[in-house]
N, C-alpha and C positions, 0 to 999 in steps of 0.2 A: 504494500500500500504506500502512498504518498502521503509522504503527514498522520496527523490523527483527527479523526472527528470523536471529540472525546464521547464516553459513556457515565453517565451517573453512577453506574454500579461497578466503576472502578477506580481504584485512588491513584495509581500508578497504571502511564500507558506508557511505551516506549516503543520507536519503531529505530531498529540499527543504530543502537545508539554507537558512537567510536568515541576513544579517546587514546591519544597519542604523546608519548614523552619519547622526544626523538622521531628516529626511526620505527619503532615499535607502535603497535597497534596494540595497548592496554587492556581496552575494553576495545572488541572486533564486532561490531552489529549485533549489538545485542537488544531484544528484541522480549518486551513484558506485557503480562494482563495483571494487575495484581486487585483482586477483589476488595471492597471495600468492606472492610468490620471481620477481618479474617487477618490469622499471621500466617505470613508468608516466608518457608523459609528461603536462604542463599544462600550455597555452600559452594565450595570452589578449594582445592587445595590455594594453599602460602602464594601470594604471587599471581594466583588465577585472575586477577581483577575486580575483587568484590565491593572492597574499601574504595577503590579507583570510582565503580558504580554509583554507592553509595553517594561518593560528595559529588557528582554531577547531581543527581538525583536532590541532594538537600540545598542546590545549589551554590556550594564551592568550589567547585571546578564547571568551565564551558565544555560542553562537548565537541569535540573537531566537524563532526558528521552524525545525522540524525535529528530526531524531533524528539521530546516528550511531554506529557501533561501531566501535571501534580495531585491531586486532589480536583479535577478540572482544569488546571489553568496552565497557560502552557508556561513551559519550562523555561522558554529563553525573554519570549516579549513579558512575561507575568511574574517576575521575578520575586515582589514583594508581594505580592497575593499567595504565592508559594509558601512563604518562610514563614507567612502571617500563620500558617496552618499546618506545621512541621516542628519536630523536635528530632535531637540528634543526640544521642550519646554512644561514645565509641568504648573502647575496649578497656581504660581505665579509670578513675573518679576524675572528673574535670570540676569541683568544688574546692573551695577555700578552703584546706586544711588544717588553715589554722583558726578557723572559725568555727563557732558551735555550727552542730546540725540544723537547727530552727535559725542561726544567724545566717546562712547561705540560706535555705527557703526564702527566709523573710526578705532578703538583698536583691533575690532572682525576682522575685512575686513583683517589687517595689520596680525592676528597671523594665520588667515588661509591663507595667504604670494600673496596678494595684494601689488602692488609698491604704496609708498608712495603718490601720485598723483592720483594713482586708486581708490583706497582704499577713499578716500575724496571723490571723482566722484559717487563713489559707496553709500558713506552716504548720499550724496543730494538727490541721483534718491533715495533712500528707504524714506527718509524724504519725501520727492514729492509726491511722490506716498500714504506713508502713512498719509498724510495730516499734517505733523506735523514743516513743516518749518517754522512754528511761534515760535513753540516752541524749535528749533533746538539746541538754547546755554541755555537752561535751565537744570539743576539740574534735573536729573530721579525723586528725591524724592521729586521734588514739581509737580510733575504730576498727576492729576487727574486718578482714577482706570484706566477709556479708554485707556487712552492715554499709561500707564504704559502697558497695555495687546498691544496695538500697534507698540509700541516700541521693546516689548517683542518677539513678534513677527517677526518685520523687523529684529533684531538680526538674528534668526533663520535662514533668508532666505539669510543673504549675500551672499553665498555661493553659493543661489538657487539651494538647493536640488533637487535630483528625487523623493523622499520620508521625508512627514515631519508625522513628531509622533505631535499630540496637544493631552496634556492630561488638559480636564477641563478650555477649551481654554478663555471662558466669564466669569468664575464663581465671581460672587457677580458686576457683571455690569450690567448699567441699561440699559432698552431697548434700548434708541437710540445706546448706544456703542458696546452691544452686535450688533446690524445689521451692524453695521459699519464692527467689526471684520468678521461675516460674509460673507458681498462684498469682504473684504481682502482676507477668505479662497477661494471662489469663484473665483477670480481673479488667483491667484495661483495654480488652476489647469487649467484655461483653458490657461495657462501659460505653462503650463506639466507637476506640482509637481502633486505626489499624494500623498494624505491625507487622513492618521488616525487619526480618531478622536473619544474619548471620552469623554463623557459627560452624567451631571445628567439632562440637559435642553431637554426633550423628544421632544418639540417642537420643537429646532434647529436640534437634528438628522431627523426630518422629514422634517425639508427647506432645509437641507443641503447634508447628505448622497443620495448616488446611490443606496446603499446595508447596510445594517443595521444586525449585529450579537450581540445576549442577550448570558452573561453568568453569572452563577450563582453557586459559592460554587467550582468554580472553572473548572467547567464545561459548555457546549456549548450546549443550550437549544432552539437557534431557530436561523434562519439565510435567511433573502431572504429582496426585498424592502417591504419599507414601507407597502405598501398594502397587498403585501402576508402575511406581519407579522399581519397587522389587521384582514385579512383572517379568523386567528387561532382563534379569540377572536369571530368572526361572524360577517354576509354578511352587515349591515347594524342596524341603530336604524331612528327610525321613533321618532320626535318629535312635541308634538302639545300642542300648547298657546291656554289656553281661555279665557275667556272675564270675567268669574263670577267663584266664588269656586264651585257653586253648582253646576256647568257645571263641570267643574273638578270631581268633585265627583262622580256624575253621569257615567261619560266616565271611570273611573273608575272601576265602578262597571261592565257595559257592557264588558270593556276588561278582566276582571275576568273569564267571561265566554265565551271570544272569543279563547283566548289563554292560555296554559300553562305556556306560559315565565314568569320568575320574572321580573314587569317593574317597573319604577321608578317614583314616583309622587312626584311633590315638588309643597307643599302648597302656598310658600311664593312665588312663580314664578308663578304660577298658570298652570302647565304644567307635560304632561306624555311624558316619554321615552322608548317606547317601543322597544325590538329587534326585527327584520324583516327581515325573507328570503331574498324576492324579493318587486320591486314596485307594482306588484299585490295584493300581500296580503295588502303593505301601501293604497293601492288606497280602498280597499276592507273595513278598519277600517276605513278611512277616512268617505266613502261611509254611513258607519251604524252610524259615530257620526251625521253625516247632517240629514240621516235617523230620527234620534231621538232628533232633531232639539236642536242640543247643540250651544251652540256660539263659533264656534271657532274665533281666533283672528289670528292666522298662525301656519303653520306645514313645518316641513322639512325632509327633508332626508340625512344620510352623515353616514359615515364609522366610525366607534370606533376610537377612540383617543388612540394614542401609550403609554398614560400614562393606559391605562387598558390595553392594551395587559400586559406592564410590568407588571401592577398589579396583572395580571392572571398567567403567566406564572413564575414570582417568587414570588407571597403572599407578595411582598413588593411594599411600593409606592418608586417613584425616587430617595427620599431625604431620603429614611430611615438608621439612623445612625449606623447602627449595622457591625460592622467589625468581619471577620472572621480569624485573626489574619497575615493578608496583610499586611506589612512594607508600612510605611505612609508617609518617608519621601520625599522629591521634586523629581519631577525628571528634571533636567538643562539638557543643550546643548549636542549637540555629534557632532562629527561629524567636 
């Protein structure tokens, strides 16, 4: 298509979008639908161009080539329409650390032009909400990771965007805080923010996203939920525990010659993972281990893990460190 004729029932439209440092092609036509009052994830190995995305998208970087519309309004002539309706936090606390937690609310509330009274009102309900009125007159910088990514957060939302950007919203937090953050994203769209998100935590794009897009190298290599994207990788794996190695062994051998697939035996678990069309064929090899009176211990059945789809579709695992000459610095607030 040429351009966009925006839709109401989407927050982000992007048609090829590029952007170039140098010679290199960043972000290579990348091309969005992103629903509105849904989070949306973006994954990309290190370097893939996601951050790059991002700050075209919140408006801090121009795009070289392409069109987009923000919330409705386009991207290049609408520029202060955009931000009026955007928030952005990137992947570490961009708050005054040396400021209480309500003293950063109440500062942020007051320069996006909250009355003095408001503006206070407005830090309590965010403290509140984000559990953190204990900590209310504390120092940013004595705050625990959660708590900083929390706070980092309520910043973002004084405003309570239509659209917030989180780039790398948990990273190096531990489970309970990441779930925490989580409820928070959670909460904040069935609120009616919608939310972009990226992340290297494949897991939380799977508890968290409606719709989920992989780019890679700069380019836009798969795009649909969860499931479809497991789709691509295949319908199912069959997994089965036994009781003795030599039972393993055994089952083993017989799937050698049941299937062509390459399956997976792990000694020190005692246990095969086989890929599987459908529950017919699982019931069918289940069927021939009992046949050949192996001991099993239990089997399952369940869908590829989004960490192999990515695996598959860019030869990279989540974490891998390899940057493709992406600008790496934060990306803080808009809006």
């Amino acid at each position: 298509m040429n351009g966009l004729n925006s839709r109401p029932d989407y927050a982000i439209e992007t048609d090829g979008l590029v952007k170039k440092f140098g010679d290199q092609r960043v972000v290579d036509g990348i091309s969005l639908q992103v629903p509105r009052g849904s989070i949306y994830g973006f994954l990309g190995p290190n370097g893939a161009g996601k951050t790059t995305t991002i700050r075209m998208l919140a408006t801090l970087l121009q795009p070289d080539e392409g069109s987009a519309k923000v919330m409705g309004y386009d991207l290049a002539k609408e520029t202060d329409q955009v931000r009026q309706r955007i928030s952005l936090t990137g992947q570490f606390a961009s708050v005054d650390e040396d400021l209480s937690g309500r003293e950063n609310l109440i500062l942020i509330a007051r320069l996006v032009g909250f009355a003095r009274t408001d503006a206070k009102a407005r830090a309590d309900e965010l403290l509140k909400a984000f559990h953190l009125e204990e900590a209310a007159q504390r120092q940013v910088k004595k705050y625990s990771g959660g708590m900083r990514r929390r706070i980092d957060i309520a910043a973002s939302i004084v405003a309570a965007p239509d659209l917030l950007f989180l780039d790398e919203p948990t990273t190096g937090l531990d489970p309970r805080s990441r779930n925490q953050v989580w409820d928070i994203i959670r909460a904040l769209v069935r609120n009616g923010t919608t939310v972009f998100l990226t992340t290297q935590y494949l897991e939380e794009a799977d508890q968290l996203a409606d719709r989920i897009a992989v780019i890679d190298h700069g380019k836009l290599i798969a795009e649909g939920t969860s499931s479809e994207l497991k789709a691509l990788v295949g319908a199912g794996r069959l997994t089965v525990h036994f009781q003795a190695a030599d039972d393993l062994e055994r089952a083993a051998v017989i799937l050698g010659s049941l299937t062509q697939e390459t399956f997976e035996k792990d000694e020190r678990a005692l246990k095969l993972i086989v890929p599987i069309a459908d529950h017919s064929a699982a019931a069918a090899t289940i069927s021939r281990f009992v046949t050949e009176d192996l001991r099993i211990a239990d089997f399952s059945m369940g869908q590829p893990s989004l960490d192999e789809v990515f695996l598959t579709l860019t030869g990279k695992k989540p974490d891998s460190p390899e940057a493709e000459g992406e600008e790496s610095e934060d990306v803080h607030q808009a809006g």
